[in-house]
PyMOL Python script that loads the backbone (N, CA, C, O; Angstrom):
from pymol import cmd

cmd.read_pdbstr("""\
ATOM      1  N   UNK A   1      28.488   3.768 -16.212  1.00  0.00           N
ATOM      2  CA  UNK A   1      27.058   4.029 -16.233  1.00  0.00           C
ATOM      3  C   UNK A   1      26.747   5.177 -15.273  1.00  0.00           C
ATOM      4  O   UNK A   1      27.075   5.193 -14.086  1.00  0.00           O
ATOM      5  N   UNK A   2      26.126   6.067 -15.873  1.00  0.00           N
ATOM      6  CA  UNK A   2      25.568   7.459 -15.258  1.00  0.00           C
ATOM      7  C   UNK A   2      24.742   6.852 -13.792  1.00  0.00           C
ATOM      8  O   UNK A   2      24.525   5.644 -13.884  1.00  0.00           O
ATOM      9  N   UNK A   3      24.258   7.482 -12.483  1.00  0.00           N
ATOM     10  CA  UNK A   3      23.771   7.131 -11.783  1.00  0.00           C
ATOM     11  C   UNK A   3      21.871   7.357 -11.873  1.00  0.00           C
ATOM     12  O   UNK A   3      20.927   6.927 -11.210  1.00  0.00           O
ATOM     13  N   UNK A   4      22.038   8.382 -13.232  1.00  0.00           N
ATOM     14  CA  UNK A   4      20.561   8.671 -13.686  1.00  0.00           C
ATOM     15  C   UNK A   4      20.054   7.697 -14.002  1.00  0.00           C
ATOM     16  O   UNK A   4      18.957   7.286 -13.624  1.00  0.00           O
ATOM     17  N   UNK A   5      21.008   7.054 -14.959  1.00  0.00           N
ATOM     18  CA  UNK A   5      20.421   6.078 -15.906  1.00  0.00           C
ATOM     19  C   UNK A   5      20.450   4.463 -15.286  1.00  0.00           C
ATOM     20  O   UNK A   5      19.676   3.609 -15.718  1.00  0.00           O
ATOM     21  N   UNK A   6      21.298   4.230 -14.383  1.00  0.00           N
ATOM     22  CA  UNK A   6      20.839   3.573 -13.030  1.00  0.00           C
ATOM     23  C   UNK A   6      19.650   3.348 -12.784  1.00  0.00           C
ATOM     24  O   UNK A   6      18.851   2.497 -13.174  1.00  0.00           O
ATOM     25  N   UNK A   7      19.588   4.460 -11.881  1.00  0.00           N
ATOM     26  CA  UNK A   7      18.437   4.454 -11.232  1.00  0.00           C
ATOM     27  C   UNK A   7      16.878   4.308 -12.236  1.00  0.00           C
ATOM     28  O   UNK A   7      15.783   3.791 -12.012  1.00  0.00           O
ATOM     29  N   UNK A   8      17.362   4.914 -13.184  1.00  0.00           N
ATOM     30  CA  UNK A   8      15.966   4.619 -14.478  1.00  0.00           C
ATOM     31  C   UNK A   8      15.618   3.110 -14.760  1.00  0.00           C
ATOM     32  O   UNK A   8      14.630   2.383 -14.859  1.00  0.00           O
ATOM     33  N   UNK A   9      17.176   3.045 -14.844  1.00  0.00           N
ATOM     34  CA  UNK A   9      16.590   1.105 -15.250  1.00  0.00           C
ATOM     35  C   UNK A   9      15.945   0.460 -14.143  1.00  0.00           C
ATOM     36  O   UNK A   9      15.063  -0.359 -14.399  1.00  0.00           O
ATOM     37  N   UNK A  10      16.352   0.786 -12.556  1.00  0.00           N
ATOM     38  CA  UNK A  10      16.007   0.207 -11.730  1.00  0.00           C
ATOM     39  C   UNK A  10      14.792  -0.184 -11.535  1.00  0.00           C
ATOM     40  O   UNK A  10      14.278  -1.240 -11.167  1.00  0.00           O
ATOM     41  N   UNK A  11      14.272   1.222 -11.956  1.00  0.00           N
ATOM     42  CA  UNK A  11      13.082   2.292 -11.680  1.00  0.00           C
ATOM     43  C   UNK A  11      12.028   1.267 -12.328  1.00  0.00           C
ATOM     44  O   UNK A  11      10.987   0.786 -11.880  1.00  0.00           O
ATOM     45  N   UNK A  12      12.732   1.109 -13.618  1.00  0.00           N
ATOM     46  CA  UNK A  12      11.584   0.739 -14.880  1.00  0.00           C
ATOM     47  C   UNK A  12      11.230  -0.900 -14.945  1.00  0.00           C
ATOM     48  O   UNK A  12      10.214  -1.394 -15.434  1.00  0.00           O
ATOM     49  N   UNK A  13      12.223  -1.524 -14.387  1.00  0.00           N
ATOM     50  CA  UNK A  13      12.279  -2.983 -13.959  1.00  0.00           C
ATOM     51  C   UNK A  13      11.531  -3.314 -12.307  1.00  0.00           C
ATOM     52  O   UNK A  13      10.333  -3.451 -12.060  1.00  0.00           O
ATOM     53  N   UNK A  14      12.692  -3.374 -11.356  1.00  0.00           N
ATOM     54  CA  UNK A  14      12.768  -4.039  -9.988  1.00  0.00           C
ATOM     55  C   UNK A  14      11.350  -2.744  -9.474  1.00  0.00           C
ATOM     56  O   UNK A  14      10.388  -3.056  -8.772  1.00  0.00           O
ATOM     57  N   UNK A  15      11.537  -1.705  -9.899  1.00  0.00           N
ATOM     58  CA  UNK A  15      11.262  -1.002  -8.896  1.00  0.00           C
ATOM     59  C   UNK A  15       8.771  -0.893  -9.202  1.00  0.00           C
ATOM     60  O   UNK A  15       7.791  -0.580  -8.526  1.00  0.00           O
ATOM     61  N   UNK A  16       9.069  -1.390 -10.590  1.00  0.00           N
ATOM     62  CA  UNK A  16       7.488  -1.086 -10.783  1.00  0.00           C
ATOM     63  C   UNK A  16       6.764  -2.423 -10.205  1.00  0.00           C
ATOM     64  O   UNK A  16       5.685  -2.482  -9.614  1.00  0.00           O
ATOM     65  N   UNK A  17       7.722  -3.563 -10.562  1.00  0.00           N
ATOM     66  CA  UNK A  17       7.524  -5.176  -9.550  1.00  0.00           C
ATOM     67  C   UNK A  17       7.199  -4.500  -8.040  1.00  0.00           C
ATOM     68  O   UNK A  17       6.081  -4.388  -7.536  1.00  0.00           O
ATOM     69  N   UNK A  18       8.225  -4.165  -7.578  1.00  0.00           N
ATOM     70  CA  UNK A  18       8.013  -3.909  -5.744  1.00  0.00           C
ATOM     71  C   UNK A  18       6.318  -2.651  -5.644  1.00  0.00           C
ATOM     72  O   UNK A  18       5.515  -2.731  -4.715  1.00  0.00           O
ATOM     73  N   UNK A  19       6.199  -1.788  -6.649  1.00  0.00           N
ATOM     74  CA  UNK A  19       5.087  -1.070  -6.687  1.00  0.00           C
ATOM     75  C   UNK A  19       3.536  -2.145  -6.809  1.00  0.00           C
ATOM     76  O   UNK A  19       2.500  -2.117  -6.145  1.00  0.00           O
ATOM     77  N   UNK A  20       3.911  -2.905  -7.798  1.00  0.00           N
ATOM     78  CA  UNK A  20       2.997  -3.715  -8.459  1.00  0.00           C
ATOM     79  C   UNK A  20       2.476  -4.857  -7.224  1.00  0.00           C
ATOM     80  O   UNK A  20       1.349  -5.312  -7.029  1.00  0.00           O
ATOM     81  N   UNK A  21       3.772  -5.113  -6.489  1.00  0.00           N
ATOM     82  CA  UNK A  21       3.268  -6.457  -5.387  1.00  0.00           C
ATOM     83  C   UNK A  21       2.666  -5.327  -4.340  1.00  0.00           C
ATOM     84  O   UNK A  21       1.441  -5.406  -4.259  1.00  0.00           O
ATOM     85  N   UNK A  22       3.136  -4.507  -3.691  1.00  0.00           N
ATOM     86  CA  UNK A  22       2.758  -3.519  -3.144  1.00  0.00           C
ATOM     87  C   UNK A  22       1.619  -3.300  -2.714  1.00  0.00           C
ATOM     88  O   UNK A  22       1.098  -3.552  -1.628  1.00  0.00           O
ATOM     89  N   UNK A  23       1.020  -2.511  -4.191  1.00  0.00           N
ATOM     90  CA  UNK A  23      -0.873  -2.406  -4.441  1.00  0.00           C
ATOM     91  C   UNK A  23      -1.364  -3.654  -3.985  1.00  0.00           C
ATOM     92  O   UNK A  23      -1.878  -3.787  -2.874  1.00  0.00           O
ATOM     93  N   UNK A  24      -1.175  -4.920  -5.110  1.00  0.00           N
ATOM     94  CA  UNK A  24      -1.608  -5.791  -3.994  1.00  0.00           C
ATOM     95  C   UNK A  24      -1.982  -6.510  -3.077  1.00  0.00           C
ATOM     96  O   UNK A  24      -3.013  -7.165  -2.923  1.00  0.00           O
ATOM     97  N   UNK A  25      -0.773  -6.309  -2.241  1.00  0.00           N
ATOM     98  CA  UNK A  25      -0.880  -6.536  -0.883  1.00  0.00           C
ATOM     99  C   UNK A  25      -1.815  -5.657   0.046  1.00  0.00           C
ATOM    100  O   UNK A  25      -2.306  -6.081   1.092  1.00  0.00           O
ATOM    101  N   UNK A  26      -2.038  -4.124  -0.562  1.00  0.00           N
ATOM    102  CA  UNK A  26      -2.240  -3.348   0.202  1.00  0.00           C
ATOM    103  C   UNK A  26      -3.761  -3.702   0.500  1.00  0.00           C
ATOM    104  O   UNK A  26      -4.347  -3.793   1.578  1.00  0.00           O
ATOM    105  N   UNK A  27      -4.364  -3.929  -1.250  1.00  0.00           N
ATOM    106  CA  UNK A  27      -6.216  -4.780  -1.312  1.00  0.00           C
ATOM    107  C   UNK A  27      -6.338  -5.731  -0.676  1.00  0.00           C
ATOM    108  O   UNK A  27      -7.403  -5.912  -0.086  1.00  0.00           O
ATOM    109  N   UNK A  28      -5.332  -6.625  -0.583  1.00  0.00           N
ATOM    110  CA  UNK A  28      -5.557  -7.931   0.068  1.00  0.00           C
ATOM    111  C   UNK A  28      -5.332  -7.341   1.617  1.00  0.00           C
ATOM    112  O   UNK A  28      -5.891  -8.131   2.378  1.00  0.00           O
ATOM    113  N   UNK A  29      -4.865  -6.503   2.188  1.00  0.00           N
ATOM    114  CA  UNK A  29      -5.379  -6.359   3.459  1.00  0.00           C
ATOM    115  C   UNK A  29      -6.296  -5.724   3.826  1.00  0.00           C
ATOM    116  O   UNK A  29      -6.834  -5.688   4.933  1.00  0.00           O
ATOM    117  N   UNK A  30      -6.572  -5.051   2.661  1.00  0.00           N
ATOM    118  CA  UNK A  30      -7.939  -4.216   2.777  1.00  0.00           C
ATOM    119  C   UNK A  30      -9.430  -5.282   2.969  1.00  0.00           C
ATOM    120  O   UNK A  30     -10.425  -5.185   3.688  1.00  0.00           O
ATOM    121  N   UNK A  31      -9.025  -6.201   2.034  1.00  0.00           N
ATOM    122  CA  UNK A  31     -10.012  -6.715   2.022  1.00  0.00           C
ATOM    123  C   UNK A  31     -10.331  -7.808   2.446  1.00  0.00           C
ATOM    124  O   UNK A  31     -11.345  -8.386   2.057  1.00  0.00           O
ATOM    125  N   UNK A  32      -9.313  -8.405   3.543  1.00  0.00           N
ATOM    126  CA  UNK A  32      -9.195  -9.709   4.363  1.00  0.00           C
ATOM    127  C   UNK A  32     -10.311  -9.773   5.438  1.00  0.00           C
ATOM    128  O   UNK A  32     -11.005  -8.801   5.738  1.00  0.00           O
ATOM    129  N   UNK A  33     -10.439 -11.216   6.085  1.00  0.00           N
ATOM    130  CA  UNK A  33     -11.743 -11.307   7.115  1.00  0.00           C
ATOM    131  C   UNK A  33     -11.577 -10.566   8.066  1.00  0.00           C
ATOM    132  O   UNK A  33     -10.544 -10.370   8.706  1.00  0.00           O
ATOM    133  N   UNK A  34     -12.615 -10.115   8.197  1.00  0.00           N
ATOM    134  CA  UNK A  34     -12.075  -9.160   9.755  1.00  0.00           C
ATOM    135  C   UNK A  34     -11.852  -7.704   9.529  1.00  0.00           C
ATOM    136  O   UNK A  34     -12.215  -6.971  10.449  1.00  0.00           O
ATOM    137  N   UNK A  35     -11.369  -7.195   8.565  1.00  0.00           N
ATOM    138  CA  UNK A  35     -11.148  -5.928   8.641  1.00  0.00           C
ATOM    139  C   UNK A  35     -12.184  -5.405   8.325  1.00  0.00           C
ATOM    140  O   UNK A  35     -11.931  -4.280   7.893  1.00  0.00           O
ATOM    141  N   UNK A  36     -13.785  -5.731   8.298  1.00  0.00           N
ATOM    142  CA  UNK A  36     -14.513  -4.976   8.266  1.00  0.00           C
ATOM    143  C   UNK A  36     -14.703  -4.299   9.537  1.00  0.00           C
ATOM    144  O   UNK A  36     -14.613  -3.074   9.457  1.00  0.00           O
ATOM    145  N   UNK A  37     -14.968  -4.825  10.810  1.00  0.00           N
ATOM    146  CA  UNK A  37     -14.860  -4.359  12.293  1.00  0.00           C
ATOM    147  C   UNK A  37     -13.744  -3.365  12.321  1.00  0.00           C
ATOM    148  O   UNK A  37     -13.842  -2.163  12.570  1.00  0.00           O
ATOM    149  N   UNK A  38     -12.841  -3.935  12.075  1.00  0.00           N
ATOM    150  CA  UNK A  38     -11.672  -2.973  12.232  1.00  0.00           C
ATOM    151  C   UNK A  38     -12.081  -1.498  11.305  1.00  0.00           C
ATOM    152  O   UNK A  38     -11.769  -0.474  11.914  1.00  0.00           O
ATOM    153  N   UNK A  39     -12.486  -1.354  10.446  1.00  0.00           N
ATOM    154  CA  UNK A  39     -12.395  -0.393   9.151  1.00  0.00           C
ATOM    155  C   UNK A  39     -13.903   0.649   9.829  1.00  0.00           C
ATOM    156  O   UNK A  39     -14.293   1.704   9.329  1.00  0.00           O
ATOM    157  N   UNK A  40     -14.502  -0.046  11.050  1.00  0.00           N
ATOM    158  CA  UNK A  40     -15.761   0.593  11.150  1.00  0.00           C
ATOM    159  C   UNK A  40     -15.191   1.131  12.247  1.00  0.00           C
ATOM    160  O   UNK A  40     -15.095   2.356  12.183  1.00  0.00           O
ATOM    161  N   UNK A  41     -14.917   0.799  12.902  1.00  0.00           N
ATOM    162  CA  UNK A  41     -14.026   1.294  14.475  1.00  0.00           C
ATOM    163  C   UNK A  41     -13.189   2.501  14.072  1.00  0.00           C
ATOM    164  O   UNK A  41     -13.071   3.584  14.646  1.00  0.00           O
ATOM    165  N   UNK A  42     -12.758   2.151  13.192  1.00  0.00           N
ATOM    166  CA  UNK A  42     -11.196   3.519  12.250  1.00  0.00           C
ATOM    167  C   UNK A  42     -12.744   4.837  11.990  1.00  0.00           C
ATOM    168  O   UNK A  42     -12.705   5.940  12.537  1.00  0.00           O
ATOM    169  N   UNK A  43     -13.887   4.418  11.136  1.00  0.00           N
ATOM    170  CA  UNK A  43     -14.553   5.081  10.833  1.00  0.00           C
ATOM    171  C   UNK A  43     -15.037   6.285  11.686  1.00  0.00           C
ATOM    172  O   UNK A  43     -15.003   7.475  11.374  1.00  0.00           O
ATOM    173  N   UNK A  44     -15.684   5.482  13.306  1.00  0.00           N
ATOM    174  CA  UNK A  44     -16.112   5.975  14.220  1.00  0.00           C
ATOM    175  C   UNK A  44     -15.552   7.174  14.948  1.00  0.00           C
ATOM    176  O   UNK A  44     -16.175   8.201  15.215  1.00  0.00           O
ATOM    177  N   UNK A  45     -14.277   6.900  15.234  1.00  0.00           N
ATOM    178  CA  UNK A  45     -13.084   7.872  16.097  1.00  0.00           C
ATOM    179  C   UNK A  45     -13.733   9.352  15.920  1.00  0.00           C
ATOM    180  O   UNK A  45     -14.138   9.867  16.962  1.00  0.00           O
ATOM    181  N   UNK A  46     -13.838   9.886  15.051  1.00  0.00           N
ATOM    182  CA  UNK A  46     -14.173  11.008  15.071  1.00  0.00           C
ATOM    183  C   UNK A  46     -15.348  11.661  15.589  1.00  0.00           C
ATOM    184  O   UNK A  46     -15.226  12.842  15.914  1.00  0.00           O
ATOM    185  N   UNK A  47     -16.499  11.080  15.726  1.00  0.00           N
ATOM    186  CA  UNK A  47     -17.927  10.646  16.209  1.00  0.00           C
ATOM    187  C   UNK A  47     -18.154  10.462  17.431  1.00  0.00           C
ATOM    188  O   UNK A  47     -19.302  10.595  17.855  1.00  0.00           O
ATOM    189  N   UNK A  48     -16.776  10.007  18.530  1.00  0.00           N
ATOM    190  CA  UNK A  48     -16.614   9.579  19.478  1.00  0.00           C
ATOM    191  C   UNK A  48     -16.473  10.959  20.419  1.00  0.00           C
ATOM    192  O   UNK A  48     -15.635  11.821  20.157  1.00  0.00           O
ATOM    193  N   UNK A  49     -17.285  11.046  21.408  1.00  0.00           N
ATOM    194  CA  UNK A  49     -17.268  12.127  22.851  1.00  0.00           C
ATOM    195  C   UNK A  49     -16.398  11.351  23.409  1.00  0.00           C
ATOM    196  O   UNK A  49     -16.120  10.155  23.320  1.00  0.00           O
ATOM    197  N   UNK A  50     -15.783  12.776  24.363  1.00  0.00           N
ATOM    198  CA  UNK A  50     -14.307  11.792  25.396  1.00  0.00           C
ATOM    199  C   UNK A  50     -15.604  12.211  26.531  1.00  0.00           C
ATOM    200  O   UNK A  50     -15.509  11.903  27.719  1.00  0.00           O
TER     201      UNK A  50
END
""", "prot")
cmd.dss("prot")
cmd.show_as("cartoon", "prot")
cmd.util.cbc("prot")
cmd.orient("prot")
């Protein structure tokens, strides 16, 4: 087996699963309790005088 065609199957199976849980995870931390404070604080930084 070619290492192209490897990696394609990998790609097209295991690898769109690990993408798919990924996303997600990524909303579910986006959108967990609490990270609104946090997400307004991230907002601010720039706004902020030293």
């Amino acid at each position: 087996m070619e290492t192209y065609t490897a990696m394609r199957q990998f790609a097209d199976s295991w690898g769109l699963l690990f993408m798919a849980l990924f996303f997600v995870g990524v909303i579910l931390f986006a959108i967990r309790p609490g990270s609104k404070k946090q997400a307004e604080e991230a907002a601010s930084i720039p706004l902020k005088e030293d």
